[in-house]
N, C-alpha and C positions, 0 to 999 in steps of 0.2 A: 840528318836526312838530306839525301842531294836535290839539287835539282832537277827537273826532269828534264831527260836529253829531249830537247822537241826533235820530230819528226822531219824528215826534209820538207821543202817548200813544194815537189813536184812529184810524177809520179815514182814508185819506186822502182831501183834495176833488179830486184830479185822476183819480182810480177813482171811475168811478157810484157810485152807493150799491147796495148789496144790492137783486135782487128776489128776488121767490116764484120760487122755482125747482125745489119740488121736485113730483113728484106726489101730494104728498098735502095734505090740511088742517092747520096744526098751530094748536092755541087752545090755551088759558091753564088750567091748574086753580085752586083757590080759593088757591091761596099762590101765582099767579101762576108757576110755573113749566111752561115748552111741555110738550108732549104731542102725540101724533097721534092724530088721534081716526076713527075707522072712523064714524062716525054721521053723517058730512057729507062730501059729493061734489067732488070737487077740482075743477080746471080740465082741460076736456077735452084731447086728446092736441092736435087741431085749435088749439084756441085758445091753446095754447104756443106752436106753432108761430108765431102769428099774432102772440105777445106776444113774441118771440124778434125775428121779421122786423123787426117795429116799433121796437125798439132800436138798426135801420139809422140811424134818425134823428138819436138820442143820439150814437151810437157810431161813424160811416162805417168800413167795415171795413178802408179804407184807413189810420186813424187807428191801427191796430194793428203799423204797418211803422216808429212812430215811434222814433226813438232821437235825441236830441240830449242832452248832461249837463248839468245845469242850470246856477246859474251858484254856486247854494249848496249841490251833491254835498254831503255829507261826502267826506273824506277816506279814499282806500279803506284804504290801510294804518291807517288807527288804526281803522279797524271792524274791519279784521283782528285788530290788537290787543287794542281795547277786547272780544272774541268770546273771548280768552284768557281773561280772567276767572274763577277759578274754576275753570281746569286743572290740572291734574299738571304743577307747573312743569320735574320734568325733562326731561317730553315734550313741553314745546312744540319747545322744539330740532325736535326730528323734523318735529312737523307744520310749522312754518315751512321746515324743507329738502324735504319733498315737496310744499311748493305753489310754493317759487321752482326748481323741477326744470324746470316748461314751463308756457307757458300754459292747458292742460287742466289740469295740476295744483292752478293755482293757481284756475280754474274750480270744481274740484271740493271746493275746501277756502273760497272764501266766498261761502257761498249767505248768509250775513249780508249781504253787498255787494249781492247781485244783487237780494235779497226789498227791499231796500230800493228799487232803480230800478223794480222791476217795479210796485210797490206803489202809485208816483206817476202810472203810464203810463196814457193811457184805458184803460177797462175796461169791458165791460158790467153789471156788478153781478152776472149771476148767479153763483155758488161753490158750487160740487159741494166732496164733499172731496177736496184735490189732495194729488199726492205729497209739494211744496213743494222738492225737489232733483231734479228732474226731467233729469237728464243722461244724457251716454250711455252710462254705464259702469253707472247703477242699475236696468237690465235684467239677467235672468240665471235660470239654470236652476236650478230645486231639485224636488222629491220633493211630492208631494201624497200628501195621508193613505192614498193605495192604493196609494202607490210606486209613481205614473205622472210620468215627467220632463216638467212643464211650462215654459213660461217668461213671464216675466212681471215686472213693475214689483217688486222686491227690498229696497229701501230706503225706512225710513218715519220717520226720525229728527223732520223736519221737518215729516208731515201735518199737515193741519188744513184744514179750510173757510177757503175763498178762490176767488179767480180762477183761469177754468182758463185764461185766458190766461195767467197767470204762470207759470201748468205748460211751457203749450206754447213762452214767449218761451226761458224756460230751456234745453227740447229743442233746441227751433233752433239756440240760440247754441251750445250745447255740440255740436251735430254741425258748423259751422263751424269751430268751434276743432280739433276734433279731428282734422278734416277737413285742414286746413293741419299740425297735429302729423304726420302720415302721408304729407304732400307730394302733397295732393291739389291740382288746379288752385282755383281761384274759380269755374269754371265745375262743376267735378265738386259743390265743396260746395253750393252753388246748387240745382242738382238733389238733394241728398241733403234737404235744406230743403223745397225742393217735393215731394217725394218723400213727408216725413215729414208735411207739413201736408196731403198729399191724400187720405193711408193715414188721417190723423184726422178729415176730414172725413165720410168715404166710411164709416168706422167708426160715427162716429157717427150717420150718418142711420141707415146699416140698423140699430142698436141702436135709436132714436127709433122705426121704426116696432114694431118686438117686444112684445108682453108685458111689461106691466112684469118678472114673476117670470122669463119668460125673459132678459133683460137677464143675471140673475144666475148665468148656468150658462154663459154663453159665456164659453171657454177657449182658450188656444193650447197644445196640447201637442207635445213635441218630434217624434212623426213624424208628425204632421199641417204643422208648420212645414219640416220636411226634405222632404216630396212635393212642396210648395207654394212652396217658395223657388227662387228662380233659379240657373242652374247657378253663378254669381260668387261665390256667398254657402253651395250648399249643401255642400261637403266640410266647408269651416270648421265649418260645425252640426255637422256630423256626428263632427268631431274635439273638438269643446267638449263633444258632447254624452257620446262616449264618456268625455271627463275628467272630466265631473259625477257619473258612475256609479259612478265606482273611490273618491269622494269620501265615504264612511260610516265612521261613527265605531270600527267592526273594522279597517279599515284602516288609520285613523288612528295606532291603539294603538303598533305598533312602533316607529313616527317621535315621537312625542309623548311619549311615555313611556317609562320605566325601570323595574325592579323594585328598590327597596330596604327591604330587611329582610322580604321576603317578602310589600311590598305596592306595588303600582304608584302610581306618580309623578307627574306632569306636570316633563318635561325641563326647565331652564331655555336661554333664549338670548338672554341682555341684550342692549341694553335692551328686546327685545318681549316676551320671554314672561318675569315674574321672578315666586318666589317671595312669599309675602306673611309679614308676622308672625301670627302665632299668633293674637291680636285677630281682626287683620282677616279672617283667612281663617275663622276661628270667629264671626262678622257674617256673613258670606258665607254659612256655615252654614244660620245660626238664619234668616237672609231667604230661603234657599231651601225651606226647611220650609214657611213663609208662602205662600211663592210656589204652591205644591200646589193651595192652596183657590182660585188664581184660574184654577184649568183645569176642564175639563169634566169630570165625576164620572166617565166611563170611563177619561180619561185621567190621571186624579188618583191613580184603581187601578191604572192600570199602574205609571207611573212610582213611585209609593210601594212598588213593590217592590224599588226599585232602591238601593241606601249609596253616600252620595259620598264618594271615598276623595281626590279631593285637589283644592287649587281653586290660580290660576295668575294674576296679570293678564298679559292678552294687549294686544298694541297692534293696531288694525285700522283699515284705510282713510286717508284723508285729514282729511274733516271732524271725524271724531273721533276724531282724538288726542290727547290729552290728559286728554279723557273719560274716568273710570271706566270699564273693561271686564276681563271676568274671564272666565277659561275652570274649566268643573269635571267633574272626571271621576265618573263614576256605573258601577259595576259590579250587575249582575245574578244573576240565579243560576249563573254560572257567569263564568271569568276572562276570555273571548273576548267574553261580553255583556256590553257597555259601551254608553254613550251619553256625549256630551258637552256640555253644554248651556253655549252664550255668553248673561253677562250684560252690557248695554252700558245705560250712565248716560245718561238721557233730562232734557233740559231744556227749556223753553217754546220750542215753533216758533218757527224766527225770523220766520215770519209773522204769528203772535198778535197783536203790537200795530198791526198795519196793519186785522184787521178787527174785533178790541173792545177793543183798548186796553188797559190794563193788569187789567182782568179776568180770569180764566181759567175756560173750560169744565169742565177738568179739575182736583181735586185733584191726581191723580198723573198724572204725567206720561210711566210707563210705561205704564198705562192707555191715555193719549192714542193712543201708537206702538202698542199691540195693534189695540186698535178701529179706527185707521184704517187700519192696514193688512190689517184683515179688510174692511172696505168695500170697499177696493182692489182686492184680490186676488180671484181667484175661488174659489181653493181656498189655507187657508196652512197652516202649522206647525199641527200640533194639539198643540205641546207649548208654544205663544207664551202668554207668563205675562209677570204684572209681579214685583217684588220692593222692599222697601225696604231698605237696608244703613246700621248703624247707625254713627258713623264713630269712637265710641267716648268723645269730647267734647260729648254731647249735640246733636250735629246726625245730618241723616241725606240721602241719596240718592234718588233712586228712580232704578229700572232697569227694563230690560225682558229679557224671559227667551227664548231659542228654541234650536233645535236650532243648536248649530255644525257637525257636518258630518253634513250631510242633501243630499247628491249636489247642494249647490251648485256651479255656475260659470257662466261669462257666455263669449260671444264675445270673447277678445281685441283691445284698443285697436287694437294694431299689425298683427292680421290683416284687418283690415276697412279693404281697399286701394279704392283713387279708384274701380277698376269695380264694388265692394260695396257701398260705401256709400249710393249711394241705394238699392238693395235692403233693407240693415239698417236703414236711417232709415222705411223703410217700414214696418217690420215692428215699430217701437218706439212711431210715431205709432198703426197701430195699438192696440197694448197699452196705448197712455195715454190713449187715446178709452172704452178699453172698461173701465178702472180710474172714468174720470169719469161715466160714464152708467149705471156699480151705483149710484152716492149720489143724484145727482137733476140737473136741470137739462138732461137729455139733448135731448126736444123744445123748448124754447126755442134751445138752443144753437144745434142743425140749423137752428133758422128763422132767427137771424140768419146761420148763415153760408152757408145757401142751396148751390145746386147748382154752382155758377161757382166759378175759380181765383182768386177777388179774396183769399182768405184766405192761399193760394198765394205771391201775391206779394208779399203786405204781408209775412207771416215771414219770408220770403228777405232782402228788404231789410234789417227791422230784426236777422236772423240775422248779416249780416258786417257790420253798423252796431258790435253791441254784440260781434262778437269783434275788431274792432278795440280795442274798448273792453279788454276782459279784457287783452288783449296790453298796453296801456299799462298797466294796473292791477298787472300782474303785472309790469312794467320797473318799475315803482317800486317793489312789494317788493322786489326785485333789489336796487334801489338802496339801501335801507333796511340791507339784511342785509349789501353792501361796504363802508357807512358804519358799520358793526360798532353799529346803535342797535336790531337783531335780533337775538335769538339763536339760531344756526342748527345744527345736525347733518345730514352729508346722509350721503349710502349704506346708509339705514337705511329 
């Protein structure tokens, strides 16, 4: 097995370079650092559009269906590998057996792999900030600060300013794969592809033409998505949605917890949810105190009324396992008011060095995952905080902070059958149109991709191009892990 060719330091020459894309002016202050400045007139909504169109030229939007693997890839498994780096060596086991589980799995666990192909692929230059994992599983139901069940883009580990083609190559492929995980035809995925690429298009003109402030209040909430979905698609809402409801942290109490010695626990159930030592869970502590000052002062008062009575690492998802993550219980004025708040270890998008190189925007890189996923989202967590945890040897972490059950869920993989799927692929293309055009680049984007299906069928193509791809990517992990040169745990 070689080594992985890493990535260049800076952005790539086969992605345009960066335009102006947002609406506004941004200049320099005297230390040279941006700024937006209200005192100077941007480019009109019009002349986006016209600087968008014009990037037909650079860019043919047919140049977007492209997938061929170059002939110097890296090697997928050791960017798998070389992604370990820096994990919980007991848990790679696990995340190495939920990504050789199937090919979605193995989709959902190396966006290191994909930020890398996407990163090389033409591109128009403009970069809203994208989700940067843009699959199909990273949609899903939670609780807006009025306790209205919305749904919406869910996962920000990987934000960052970039291509929102790389958002939407990702969507594509990940509803092919998924699509074939479910024994859907190529014909059914095809459409779920078109389907998603036309919900984003059709998104984002009507957001291009809005106010800009309006842009930032459009929502999908669960029974405006349940009138509006098609009969294929809407029971399953309706059953997801009831399970996102029963999903709050009172409810949680009796399944997670214990009472010992007359104060409640967090259960153990190795190897996902284990105890910690004394140190680290007293780290955990002291960074959650910290973490208070990076919320909003009304919510800094509430939640400061609250004692955390015990903290857990928890394992969650795919990509991050391995990852730092902690679950912590917090009791209130009485034994029934609880809350629980998950902390999960944030590390430099793996998109970062595709558009500045070894640079970074962010100090902290919980921060990063807050901010971008407040741009994203149209309503989030009002309790999304960062934290640093100290690791007791003079180094230290950053994380980010939010509600662990706050009437999250998502539609089910397995329920979203051949005749649903292009209805859900609609309804997610949607929601990643409408995450890209709160940041900027909206009327540009609209003008290169015009009113016509050419966007249509370039995704489709390069959608079962690159899950052909995945599926080989994922039989060589396979392969890695029989030739025992992986370390694997599965049913975990």
């Amino acid at each position: 097995m070689t080594a992985p060719a890493l990535p260049p330091s800076g952005p790539t020459s086969a992605a345009a370079p960066p335009v102006p894309s947002a609406g506004h002016v941004v200049v320099a202050d005297a230390d040279g650092a941006a700024y937006t400045s209200l005192r100077q007139r941007p480019a009109s909504r019009a002349e986006r559009y016209a600087m968008g169109k014009a990037l037909r030229k650079r860019v043919p939007r047919s140049a977007l269906a492209d997938w061929t693997p170059p002939d110097d890839r890296p090697d997928p498994v050791a960017l798998v590998r070389h992604s370990h780096e820096g994990r919980l060596p007991d848990l790679v086991p696990v995340r190495v057996g939920r990504m050789i589980a199937s090919p979605y799995g193995f989709l959902r666990g190396s966006a290191v792999v994909m930020a890398h192909d996407v990163a090389h692929l033409p591109a128009t230059g403009i970069r809203p900030v994208i989700c940067g994992d843009a699959h199909l599983g990273n949609f899903g139901f939670y609780a807006s600060p009025e306790r209205d069940l919305v749904i919406d883009l869910n996962d920000f580990d990987e934000a960052h300013p970039g291509g929102w083609e790389w958002d939407l190559r990702r969507l594509g492929a990940s509803i092919w794969v998924a699509g074939r995980h479910n024994g859907a035809s190529e014909g059914h995925c095809a459409d779920g592809v078109a389907a998603c690429a036309a919900a984003y298009r059709a998104e984002l003109r009507f957001l291009a033409d809005e106010a800009l402030m309006s842009r930032s209040y459009e929502r999908l909430d669960v029974d405006r998505l349940t009138d509006e979905a098609p009969a294929s698609l809407r029971g399953e809402v309706k059953r997801a949605a009831q399970r996102a409801r029963r999903r709050t942290s009172d409810r949680a109490l009796p399944r997670f917890t214990e009472e010992v010695a007359g104060t409640r626990r967090i259960v153990e159930e190795p190897p996902l949810i284990t105890r910690l030592p004394d140190a680290e869970a007293e780290a955990v502590g002291v960074a959650l105190d910290e973490y208070l000052h990076t919320l909003a002062p009304h919510w800094r008062r509430v939640l400061g009324g609250y004692t955390l009575l015990d903290v857990a690492r928890k394992v969650v998802g795919v990509g991050s396992v391995g990852l730092r993550a902690y679950v912590a219980l917090l009791e209130g004025s009485a034994p029934d008011d609880v809350v629980f708040l998950q902390l999960k270890q944030a590390r430099r998008s793996v998109l970062a060095r595709y558009v500045h190189g070894s640079s970074a925007l962010h100090a902290h890189q919980g921060q990063r995952v807050v901010e971008y996923q407040q741009a994203l989202q149209t309503v989030s967590d009002p309790l999304l905080g960062w934290a640093t945890v100290s690791d007791g040897h003079g180094g230290e972490h950053q994380f980010y902070v939010r509600q662990f059950r706050n009437m999250k869920g998502t539609v089910p993989l397995d329920a979203i059958g051949p005749g649903a799927l292009a209805d859900y692929a609609g309804v997610v293309g949607h929601l990643l149109a409408k995450g890209h055009a709160r940041t900027s680049g909206a009327s540009m984007i609209a003008g290169y991709l015009g009113r016509g299906d050419n966007l249509d069928r370039a995704l489709t193509t390069f959608a079962q191009a690159y899950a052909d791809q995945t599926e080989a990517d994922h039989a060589a992990l396979v392969r890695e892990v029989k030739a025992g040169r992986m370390p694997v745990e599965t049913g975990v």
